[in-house]
N, C-alpha and C positions, 0 to 999 in steps of 0.2 A: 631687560634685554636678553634675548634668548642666542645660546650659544649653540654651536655646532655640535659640541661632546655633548648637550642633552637630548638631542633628538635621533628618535628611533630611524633607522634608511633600513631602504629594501630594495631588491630586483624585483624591474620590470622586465619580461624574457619572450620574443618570438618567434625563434628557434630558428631566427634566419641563416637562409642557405646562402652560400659562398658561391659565387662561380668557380664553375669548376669541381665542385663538391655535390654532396648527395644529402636526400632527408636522413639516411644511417647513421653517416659521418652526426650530421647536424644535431640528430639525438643525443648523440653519446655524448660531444659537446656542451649541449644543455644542462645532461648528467654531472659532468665537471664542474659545468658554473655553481651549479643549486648543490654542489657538497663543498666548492671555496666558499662563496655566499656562508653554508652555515658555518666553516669552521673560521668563519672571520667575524662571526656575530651580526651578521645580517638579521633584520628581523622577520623578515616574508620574502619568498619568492615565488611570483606571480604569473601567468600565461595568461597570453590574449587569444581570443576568438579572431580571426581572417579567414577570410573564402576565398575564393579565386584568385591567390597572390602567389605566386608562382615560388617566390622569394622570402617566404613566411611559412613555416612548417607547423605553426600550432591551430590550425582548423579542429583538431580532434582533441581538446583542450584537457577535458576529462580522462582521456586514456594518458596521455602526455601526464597529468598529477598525480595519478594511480601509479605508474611509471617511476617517476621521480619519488614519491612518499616510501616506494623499497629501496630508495637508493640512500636516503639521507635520513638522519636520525630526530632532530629536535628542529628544524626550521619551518613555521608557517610555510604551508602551499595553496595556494588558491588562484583566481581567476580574474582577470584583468582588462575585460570582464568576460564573462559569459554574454550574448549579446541575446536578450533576452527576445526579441520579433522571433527567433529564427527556432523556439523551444517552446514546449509546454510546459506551464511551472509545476506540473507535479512530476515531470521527470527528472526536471531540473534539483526539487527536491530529493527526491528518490536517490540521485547520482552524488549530490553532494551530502547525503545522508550517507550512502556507502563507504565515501569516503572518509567524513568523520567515525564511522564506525571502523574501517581498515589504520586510522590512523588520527585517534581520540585526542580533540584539542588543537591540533595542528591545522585545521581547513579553515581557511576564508574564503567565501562566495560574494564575489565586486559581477555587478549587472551594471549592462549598459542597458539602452535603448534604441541604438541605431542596431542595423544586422550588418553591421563591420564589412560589406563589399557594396559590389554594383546591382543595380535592380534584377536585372536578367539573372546573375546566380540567387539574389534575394528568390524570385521568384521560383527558382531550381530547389531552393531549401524545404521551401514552404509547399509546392504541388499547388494545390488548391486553393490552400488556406489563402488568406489577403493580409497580408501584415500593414497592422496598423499603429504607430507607434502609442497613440493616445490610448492603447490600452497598457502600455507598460505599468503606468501607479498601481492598478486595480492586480496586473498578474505580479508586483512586489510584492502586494498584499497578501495576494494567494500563498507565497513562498513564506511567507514569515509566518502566516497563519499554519500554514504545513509542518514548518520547526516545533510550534509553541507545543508548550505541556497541556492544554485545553483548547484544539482545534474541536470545534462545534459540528464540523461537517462531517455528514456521512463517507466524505473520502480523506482518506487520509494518506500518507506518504511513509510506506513501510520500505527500508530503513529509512529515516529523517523524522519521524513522528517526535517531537521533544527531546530531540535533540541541538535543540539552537545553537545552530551555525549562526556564525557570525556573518551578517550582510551589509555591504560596501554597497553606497550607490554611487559609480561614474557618470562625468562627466565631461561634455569637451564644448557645452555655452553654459550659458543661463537658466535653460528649462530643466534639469534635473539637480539643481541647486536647491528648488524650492521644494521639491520631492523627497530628498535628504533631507531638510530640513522640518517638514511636516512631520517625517516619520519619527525624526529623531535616531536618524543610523548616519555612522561615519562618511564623510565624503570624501573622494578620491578626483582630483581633478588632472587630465591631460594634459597639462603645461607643454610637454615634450613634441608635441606636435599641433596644436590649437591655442596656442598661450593669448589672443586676443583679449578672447575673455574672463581669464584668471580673476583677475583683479575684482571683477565686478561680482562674479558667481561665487566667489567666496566671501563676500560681504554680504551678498544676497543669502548665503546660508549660514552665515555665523547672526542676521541682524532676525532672522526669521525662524532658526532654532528651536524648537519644543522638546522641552527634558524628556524621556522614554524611560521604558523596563531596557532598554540596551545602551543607553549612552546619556548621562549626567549634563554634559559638554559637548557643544559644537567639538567636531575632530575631522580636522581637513588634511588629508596626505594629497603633497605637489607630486605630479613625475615630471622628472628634468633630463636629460641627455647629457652624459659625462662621458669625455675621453680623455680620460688622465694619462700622463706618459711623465718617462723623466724631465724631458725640457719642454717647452712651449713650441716649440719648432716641431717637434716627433710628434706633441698633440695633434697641431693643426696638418700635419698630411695626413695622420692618423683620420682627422675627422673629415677628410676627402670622401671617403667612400661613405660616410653619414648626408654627407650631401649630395653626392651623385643618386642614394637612395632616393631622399627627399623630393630630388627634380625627376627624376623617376612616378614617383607617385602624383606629383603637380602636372605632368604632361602625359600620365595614362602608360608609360612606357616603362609599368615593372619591369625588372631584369634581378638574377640574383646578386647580393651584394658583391658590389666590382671593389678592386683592391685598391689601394691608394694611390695617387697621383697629383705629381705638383700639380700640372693646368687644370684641375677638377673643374674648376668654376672661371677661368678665365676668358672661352671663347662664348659664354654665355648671353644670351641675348638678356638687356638691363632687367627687363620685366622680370624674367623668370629667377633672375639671381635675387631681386627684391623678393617676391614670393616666397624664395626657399628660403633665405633670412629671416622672414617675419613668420614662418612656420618653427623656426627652428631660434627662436629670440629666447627661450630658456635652453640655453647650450651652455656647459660646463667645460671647456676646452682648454688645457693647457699641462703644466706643471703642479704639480701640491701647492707653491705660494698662490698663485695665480690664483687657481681652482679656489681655496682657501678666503681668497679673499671676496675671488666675486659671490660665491657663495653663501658669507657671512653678513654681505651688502644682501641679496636675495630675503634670506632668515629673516633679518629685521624689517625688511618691507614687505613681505606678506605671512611673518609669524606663522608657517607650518607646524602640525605637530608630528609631520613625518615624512621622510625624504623615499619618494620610490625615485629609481636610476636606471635609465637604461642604456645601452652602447654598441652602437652597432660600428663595432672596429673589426675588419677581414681579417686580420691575424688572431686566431686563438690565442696564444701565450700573452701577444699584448691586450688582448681584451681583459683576460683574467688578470695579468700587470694593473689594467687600468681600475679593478674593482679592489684589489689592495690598496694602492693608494687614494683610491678614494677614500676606503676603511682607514687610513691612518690621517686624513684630511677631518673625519668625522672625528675622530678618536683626537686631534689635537697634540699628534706629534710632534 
């Protein structure tokens, strides 16, 4: 039976902006998180690729890690993912080659396949190009090939040449489960907002698995949505403005993160409140017992080998409140 004190947790971070607030403020913010994070023993903290979200400051993902890597000393930084349509993988190399070289040992590179917005900016990223997702395996390949100490091709990825970064493949179904699994590299699955199909994709990549030069073992990290507070009552207004997010993004009507409120979810029409619920069914909401327990129930029904967290609470001091006591939830105080 697997305990909570043995598994490794990590932030997941999108430098969401507040109403009211600005991408400056939101930065510096981030700064705070990823230097509590390390000095609480987190093990990674990770930024996501988003385009056109008004409410989402981490589009420039790479400069954002470069950023944070001067800010903090010994914590994993890496990408959650890089959305790989939206890049060509010897850039991709090349950047996360710099940054392994600014900041040796410390970079994880997690690729999605989807390009993380709407078509119309997909189509804005790309100009010409046609993003196709069925080429994402063959441009993994490219990446990994680009790291290795014996890339065969005449192009190669100066910085990144053999320096194997470490690569994550995301995801949020079933199709990039069996892609993890071919390669034999760590998988990372979206629980926190697509938990449908958790269950099945990580069974699809632990039953289908191929040992590698990079990973021995199946290795699946969950992300879940935690708002810890002192009582169970301050969680759930807390987690107000996590769902006001959510229906937000189910009705098309980004806005940046609105502040908490009792009726968050009251005058909602059924549909849309079911929707945000089943988007949001790996939610961690409460007090340390609570948290603690459902948690624990979590652990033993889908055996992770590691916890990323993310939180989208309006109040800074309570967001960073809520990643302490998560750390002592994990920690088994």
């Amino acid at each position: 039976m697997q305990h909570l004190h043995q598994i490794p947790y990590s932030v997941l971070d999108l430098a969401l902006v507040n109403e009211g607030s600005d991408y400056s403020e939101t930065f510096q913010k981030t700064v705070e998180t990823a230097q509590l994070a390390e000095q609480l023993g987190y093990t990674r903290f990770w930024m996501a690729e988003h385009h056109n979200m008004p409410h989402v400051g981490s589009s420039a993902t790479v400069v954002l890690l470069t950023y944070l890597g001067g800010k903090t000393r010994t914590i994993r930084l890496g990408s959650g993912g890089i959305m790989l349509p939206n890049h060509s993988p010897l850039i991709v190399a090349e950047q996360f080659g710099t940054l392994e070289s600014l900041f040796p040992g410390r970079i994880d590179l997690g690729l999605g396949r989807a390009p993380g917005t709407d078509q119309l900016t997909s189509a804005a990223i790309r100009g010409n190009r046609m993003a196709n997702v069925q080429e994402f395996p063959a441009h993994v390949s490219d990446i990994l090939r680009y790291f290795s100490k014996d890339n065969p091709s005449a192009v190669k990825a100066y910085p990144g040449n053999g320096l194997e970064v470490p690569v994550w493949i995301l995801g949020s179904s079933t199709d990039s489960a069996y892609l993890a699994a071919s390669l034999g590299l760590p998988y990372s699955f979206a629980s926190h907002f697509a938990p449908a199909q958790m269950q099945q994709a990580i069974s699809i990549y632990r039953q289908n698995f191929q040992p590698s030069a990079y990973l021995e073992h199946p290795k699946v990290m969950l992300c879940v949505n935690v708002v810890a507070a002192e009582t169970d009552d301050e969680a759930e207004l807390l987690a107000s403005s996590l769902y006001r997010m959510f229906a937000g993004v189910a009705t098309g009507l980004s806005k940046p993160l609105q502040p908490p409120s009792q009726d968050a979810l009251t005058d909602w029409p059924e549909e849309l409140k079911q929707l945000v619920e089943s988007m949001l069914a790996c939610s961690f909401i409460g007090g340390k017992s609570r948290i603690s327990t459902e948690l624990q129930h979590f652990v033993e029904a889908f055996r992770p080998d590691e916890l990323m967290v993310t939180s989208a609470i309006f109040d800074h001091a309570k967001r960073l409140k809520s990643f302490e006591l998560f750390q002592e939830v994990m920690k088994g105080l």
